[in-house]
PDB file as gemmi writes it, atoms N, CA and C in Angstrom:
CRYST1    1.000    1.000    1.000  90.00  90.00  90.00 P 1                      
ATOM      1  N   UNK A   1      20.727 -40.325 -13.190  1.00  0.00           N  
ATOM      2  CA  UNK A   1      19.660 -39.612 -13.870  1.00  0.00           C  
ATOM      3  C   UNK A   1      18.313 -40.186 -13.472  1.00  0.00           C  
ATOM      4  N   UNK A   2      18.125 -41.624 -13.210  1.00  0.00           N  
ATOM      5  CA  UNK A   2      17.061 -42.208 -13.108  1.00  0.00           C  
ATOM      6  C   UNK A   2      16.524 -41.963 -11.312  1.00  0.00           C  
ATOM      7  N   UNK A   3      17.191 -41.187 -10.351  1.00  0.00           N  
ATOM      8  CA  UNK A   3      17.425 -40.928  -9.230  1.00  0.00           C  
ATOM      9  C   UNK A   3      16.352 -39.631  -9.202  1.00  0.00           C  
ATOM     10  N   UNK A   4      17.277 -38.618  -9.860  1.00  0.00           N  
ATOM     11  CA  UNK A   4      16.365 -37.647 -10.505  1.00  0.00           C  
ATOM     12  C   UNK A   4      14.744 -37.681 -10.856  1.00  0.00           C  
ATOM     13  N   UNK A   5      14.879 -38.339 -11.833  1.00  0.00           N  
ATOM     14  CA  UNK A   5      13.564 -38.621 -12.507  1.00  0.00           C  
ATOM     15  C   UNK A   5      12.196 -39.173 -10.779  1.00  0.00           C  
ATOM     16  N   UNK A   6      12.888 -40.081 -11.020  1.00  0.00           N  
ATOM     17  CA  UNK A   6      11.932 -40.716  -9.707  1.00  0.00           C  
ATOM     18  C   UNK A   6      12.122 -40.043  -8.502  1.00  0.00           C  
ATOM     19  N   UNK A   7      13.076 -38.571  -8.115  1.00  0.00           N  
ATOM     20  CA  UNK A   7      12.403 -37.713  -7.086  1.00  0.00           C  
ATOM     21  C   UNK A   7      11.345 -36.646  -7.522  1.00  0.00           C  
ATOM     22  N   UNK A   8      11.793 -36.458  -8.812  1.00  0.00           N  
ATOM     23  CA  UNK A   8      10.583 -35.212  -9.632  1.00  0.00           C  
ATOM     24  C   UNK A   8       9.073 -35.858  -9.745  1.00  0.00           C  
ATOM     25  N   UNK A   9       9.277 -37.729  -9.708  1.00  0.00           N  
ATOM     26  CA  UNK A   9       7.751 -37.848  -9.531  1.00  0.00           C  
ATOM     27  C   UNK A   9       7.363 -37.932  -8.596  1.00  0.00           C  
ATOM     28  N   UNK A  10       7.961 -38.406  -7.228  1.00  0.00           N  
ATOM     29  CA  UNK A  10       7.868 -38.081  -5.825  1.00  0.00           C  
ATOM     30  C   UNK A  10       7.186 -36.929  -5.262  1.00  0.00           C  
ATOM     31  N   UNK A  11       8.148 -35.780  -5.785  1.00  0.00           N  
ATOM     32  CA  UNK A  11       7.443 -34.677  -5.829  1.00  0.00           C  
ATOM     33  C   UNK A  11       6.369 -34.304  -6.601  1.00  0.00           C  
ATOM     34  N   UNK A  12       6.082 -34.913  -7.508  1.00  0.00           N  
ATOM     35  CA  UNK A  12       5.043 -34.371  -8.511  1.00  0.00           C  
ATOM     36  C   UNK A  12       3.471 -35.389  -7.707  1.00  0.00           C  
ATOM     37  N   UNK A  13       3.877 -36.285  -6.977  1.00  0.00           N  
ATOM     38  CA  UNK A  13       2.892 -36.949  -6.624  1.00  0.00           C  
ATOM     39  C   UNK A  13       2.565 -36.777  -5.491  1.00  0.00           C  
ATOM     40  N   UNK A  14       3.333 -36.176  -4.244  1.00  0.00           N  
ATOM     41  CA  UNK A  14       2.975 -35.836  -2.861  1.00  0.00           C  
ATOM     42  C   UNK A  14       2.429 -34.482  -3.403  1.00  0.00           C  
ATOM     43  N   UNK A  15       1.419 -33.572  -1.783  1.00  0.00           N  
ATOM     44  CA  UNK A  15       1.007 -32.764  -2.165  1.00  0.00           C  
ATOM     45  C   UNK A  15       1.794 -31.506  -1.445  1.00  0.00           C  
ATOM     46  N   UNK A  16       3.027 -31.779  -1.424  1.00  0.00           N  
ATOM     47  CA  UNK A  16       4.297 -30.875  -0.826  1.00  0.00           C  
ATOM     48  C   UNK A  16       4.311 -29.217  -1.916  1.00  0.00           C  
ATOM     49  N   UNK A  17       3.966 -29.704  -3.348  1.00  0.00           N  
ATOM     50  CA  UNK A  17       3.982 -28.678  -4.063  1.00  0.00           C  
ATOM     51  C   UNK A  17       2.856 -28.014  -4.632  1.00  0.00           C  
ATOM     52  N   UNK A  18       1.627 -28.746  -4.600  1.00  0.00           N  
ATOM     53  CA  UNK A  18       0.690 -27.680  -4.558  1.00  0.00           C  
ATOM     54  C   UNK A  18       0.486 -26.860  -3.364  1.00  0.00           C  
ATOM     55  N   UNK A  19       0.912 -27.418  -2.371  1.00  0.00           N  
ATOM     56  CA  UNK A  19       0.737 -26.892  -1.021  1.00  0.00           C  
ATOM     57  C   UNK A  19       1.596 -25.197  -1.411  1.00  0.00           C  
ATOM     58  N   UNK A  20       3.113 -25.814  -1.725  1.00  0.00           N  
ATOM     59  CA  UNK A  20       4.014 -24.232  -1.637  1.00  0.00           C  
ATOM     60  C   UNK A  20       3.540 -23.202  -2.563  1.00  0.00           C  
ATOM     61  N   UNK A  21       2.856 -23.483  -3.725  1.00  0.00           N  
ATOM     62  CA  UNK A  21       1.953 -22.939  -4.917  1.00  0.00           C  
ATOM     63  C   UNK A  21       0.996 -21.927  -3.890  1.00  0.00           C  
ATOM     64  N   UNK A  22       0.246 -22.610  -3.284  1.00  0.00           N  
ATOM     65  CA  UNK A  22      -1.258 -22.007  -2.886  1.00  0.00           C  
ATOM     66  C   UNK A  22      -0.509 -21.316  -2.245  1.00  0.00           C  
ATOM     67  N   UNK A  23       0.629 -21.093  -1.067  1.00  0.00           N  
ATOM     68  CA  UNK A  23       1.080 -20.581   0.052  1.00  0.00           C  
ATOM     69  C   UNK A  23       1.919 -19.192  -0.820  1.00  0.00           C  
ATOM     70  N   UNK A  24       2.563 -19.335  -1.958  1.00  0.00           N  
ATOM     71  CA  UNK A  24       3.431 -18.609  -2.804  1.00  0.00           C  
ATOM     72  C   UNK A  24       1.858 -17.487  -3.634  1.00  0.00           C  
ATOM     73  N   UNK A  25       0.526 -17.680  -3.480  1.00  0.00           N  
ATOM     74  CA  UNK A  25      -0.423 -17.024  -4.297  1.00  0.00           C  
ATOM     75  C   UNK A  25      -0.615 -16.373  -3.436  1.00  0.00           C  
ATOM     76  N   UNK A  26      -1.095 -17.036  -2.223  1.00  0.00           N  
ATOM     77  CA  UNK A  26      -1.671 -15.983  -1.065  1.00  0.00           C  
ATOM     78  C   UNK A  26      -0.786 -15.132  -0.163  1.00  0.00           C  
ATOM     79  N   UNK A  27       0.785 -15.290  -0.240  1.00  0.00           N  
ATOM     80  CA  UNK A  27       1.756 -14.221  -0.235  1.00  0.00           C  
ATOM     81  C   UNK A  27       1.737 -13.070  -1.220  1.00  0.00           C  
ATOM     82  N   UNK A  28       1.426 -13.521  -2.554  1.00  0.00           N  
ATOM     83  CA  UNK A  28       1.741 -12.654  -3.659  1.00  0.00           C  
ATOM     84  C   UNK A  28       0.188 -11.871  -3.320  1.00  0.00           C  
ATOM     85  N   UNK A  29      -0.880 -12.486  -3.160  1.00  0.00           N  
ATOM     86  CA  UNK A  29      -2.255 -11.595  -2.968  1.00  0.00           C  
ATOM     87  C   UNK A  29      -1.710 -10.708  -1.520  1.00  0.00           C  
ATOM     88  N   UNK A  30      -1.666 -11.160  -0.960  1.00  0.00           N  
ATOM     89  CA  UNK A  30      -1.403 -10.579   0.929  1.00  0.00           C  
ATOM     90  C   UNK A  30      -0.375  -9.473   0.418  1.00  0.00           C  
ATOM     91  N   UNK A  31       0.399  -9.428  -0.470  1.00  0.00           N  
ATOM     92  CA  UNK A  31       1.620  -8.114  -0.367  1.00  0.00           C  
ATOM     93  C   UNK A  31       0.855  -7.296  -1.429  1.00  0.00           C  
ATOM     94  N   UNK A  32      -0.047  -7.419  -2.584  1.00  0.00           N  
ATOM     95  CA  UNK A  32      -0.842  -6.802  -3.680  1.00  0.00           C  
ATOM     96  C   UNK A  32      -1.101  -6.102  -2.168  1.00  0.00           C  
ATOM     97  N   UNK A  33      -2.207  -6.500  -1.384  1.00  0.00           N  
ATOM     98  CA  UNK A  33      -3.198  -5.682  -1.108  1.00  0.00           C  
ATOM     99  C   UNK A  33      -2.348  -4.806   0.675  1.00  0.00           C  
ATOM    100  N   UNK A  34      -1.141  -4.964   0.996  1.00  0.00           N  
ATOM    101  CA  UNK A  34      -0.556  -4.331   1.850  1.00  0.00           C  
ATOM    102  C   UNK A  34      -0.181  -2.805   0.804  1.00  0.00           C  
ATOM    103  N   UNK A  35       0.351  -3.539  -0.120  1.00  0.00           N  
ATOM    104  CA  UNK A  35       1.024  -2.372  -1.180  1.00  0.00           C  
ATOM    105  C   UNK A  35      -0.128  -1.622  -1.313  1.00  0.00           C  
ATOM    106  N   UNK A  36      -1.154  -1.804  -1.939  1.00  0.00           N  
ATOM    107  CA  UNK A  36      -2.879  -0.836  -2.346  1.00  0.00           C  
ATOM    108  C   UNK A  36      -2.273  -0.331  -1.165  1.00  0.00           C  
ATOM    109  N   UNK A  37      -2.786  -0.875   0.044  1.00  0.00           N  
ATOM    110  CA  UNK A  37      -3.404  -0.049   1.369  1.00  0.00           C  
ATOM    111  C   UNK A  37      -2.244   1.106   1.692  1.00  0.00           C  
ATOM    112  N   UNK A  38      -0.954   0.396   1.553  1.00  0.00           N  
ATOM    113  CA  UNK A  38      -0.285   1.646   2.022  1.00  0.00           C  
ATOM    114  C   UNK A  38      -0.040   2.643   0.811  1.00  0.00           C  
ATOM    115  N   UNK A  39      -0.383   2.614  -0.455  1.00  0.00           N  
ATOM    116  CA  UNK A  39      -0.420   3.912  -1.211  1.00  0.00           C  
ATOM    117  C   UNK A  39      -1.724   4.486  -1.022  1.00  0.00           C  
ATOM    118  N   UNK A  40      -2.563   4.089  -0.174  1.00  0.00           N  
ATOM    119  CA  UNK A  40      -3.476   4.973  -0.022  1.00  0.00           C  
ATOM    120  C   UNK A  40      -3.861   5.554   1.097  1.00  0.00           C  
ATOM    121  N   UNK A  41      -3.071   4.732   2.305  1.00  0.00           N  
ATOM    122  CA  UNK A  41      -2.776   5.987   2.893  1.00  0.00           C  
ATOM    123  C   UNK A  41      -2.142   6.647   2.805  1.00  0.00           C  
ATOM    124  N   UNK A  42      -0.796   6.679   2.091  1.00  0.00           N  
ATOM    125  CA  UNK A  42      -0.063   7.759   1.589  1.00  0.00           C  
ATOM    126  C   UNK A  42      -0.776   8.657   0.763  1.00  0.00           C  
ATOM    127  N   UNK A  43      -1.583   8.640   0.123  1.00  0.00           N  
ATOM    128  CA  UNK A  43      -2.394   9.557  -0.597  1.00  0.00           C  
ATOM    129  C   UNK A  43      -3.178   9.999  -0.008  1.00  0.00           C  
ATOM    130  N   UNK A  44      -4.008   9.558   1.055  1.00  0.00           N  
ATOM    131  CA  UNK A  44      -4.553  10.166   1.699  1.00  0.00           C  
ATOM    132  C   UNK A  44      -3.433  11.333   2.955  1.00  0.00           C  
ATOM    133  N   UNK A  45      -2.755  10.875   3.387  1.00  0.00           N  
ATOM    134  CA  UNK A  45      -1.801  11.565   4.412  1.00  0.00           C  
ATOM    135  C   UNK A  45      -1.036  12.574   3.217  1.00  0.00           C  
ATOM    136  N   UNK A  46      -0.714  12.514   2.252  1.00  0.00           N  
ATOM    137  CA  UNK A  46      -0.288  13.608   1.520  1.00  0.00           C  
ATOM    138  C   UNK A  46      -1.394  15.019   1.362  1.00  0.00           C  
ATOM    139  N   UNK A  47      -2.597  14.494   1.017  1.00  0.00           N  
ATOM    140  CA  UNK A  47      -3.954  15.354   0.723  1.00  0.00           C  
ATOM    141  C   UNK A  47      -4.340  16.068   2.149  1.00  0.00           C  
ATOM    142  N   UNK A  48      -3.999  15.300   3.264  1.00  0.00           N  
ATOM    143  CA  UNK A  48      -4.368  16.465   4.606  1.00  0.00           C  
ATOM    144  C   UNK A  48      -3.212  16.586   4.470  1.00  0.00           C  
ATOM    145  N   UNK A  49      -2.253  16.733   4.364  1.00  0.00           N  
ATOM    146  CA  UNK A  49      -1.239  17.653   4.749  1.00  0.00           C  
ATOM    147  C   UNK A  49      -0.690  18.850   3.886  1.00  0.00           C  
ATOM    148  N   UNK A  50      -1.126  18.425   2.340  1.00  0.00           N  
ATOM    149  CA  UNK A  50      -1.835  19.564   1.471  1.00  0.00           C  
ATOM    150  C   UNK A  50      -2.813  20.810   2.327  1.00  0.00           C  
ATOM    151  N   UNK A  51      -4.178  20.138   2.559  1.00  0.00           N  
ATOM    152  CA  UNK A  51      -4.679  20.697   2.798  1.00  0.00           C  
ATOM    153  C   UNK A  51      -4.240  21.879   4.160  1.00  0.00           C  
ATOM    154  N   UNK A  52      -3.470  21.243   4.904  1.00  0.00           N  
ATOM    155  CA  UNK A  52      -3.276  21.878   6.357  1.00  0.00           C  
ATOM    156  C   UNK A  52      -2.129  23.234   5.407  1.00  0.00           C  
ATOM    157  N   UNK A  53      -1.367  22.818   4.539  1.00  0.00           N  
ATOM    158  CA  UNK A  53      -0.865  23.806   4.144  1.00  0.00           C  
ATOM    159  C   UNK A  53      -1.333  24.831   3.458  1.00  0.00           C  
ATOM    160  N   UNK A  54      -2.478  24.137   2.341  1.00  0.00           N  
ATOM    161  CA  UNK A  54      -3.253  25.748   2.005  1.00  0.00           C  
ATOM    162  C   UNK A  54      -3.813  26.483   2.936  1.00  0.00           C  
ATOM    163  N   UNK A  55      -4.266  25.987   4.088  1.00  0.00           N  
ATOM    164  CA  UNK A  55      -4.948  26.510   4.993  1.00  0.00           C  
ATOM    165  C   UNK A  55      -3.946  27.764   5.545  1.00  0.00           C  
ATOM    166  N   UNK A  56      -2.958  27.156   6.219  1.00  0.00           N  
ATOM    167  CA  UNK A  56      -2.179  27.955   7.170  1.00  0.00           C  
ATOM    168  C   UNK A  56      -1.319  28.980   6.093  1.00  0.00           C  
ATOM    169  N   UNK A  57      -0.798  29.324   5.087  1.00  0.00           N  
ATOM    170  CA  UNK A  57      -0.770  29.723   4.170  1.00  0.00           C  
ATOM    171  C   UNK A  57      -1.647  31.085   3.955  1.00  0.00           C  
ATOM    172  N   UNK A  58      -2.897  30.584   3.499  1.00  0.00           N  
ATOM    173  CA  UNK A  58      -4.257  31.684   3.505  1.00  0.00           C  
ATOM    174  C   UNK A  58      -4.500  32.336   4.639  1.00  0.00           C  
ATOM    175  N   UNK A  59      -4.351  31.438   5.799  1.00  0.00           N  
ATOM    176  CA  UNK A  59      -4.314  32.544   7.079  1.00  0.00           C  
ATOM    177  C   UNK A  59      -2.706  33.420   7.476  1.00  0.00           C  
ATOM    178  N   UNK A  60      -1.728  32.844   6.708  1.00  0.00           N  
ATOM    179  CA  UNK A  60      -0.856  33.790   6.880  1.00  0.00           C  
ATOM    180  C   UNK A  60       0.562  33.309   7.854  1.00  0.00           C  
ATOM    181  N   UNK A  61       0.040  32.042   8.951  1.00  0.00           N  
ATOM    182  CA  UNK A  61       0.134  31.319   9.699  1.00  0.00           C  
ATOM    183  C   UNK A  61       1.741  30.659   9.448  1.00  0.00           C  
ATOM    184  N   UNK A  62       1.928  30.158   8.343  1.00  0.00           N  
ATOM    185  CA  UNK A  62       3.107  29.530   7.677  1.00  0.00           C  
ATOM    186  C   UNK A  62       3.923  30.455   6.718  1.00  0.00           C  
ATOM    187  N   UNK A  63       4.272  30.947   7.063  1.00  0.00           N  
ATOM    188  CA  UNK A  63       5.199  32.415   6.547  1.00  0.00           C  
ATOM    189  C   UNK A  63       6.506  31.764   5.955  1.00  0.00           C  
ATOM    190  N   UNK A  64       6.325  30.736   5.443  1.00  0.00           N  
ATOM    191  CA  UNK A  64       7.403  29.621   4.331  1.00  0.00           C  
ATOM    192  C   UNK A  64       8.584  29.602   5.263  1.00  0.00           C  
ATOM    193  N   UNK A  65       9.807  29.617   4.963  1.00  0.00           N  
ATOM    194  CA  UNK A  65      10.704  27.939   5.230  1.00  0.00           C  
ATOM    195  C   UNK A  65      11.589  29.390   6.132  1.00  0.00           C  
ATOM    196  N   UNK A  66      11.933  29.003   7.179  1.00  0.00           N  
ATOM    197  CA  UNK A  66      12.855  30.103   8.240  1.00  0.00           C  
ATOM    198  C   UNK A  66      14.027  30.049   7.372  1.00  0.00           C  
ATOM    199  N   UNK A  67      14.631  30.908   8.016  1.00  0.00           N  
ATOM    200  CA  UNK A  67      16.148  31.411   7.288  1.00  0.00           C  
ATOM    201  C   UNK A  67      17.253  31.109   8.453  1.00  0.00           C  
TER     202      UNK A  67                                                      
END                                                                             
């Protein structure tokens, strides 16, 4: 038990674990802001492709789903 103890202060005293902390935040920030970016280009790539469909639609162009 006393083996234990004196590797948890080992660790608690090198800077091995603030290190994996900071590295474990700026993963968790770095995937936040991949995730944003790609729902917005998905929102954006949904909205022109909306749009390309009202378009072709109104001109007559897209005569809905073949048979």
């Amino acid at each position: 038990m006393k083996s234990i103890i004196t590797k948890v202060q080992k660790f608690m005293k090198s800077e091995d674990g603030p290190t994996a902390v900071e590295y474990a935040i700026m993963l968790a920030l770095i995937v936040i802001v991949c995730l944003t970016a790609i729902q917005a280009v998905g929102t954006a790539a949904n909205s022109a492709f909306q749009n390309v469909t009202t378009q072709m639609n109104a001109t007559g162009v897209g005569g809905g789903v073949a048979n």
